[in-house]
C-alpha positions in Angstrom: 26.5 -10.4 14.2 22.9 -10.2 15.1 21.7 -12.1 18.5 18.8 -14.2 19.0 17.3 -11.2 20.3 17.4 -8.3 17.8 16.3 -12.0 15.0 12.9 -12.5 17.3 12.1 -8.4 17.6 13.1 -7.9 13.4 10.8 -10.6 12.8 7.6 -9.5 14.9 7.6 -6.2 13.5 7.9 -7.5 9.9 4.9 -10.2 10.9 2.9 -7.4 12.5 2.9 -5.5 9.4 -0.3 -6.5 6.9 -0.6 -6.9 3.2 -3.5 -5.6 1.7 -4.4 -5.0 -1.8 -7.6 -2.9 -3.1 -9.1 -2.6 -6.5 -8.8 0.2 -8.8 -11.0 1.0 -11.8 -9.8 3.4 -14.1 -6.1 2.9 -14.6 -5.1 2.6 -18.0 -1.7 3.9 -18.3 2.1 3.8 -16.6 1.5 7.3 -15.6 -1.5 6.3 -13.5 0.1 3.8 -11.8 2.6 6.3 -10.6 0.0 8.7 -9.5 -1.8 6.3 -7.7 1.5 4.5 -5.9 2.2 8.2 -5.0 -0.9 8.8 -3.4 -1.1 5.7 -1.7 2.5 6.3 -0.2 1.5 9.7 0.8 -0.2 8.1 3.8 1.3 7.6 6.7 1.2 3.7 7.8 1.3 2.8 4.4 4.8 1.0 2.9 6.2 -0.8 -0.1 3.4 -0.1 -2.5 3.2 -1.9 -5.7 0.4 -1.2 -8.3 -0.6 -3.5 -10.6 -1.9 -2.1 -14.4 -3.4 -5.4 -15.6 -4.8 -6.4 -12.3 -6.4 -3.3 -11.9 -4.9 -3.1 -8.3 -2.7 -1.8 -5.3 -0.9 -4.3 -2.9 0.9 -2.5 0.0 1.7 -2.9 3.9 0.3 -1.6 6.4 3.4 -0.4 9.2 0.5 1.1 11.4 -3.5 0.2 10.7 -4.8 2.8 8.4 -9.0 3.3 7.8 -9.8 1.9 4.5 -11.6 5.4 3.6 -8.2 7.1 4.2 -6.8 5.2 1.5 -10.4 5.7 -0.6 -10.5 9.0 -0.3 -6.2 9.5 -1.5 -7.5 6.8 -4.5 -10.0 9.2 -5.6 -8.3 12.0 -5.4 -5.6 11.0 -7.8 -8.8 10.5 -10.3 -9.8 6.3 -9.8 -12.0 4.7 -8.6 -11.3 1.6 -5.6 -13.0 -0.9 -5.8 
């Protein structure tokens, strides 16, 4: 059984952690959704990533803060372009 204590420390590390979502242009296929939710959870910081086909988009959280041209530059080298 989990005490009031380990409930209040679970839950400020989950609320800590930030949802972000970037566009991608260039995706038209299943196997470029893998390649870019590979890339994207190549980077440390970065968790539960979900890409998006008809959307044209990543969602994913951020466990640490990560630079937004980190996650550019890892979007461009699996051949798309963010948005």
């Amino acid at each position: 059984m989990m005490g009031w204590l380990e409930r209040t420390i679970r839950r400020s590390t989950k609320e800590r952690r930030a949802m972000k979502t970037v566009k991608i242009r260039g995706m038209s296929c299943m196997h470029c959704v893998k390649a870019v939710a590979k890339a994207l959870s190549e980077i440390d910081g970065v968790t539960d990533v979900r890409v998006d086909l008809s959307a044209g988009e990543a969602t994913f959280e951020e466990a640490t803060p990560v630079d937004i041209e980190v996650i550019r530059e890892k979007i461009k080298k699996a051949g798309y372009e963010p948005g």
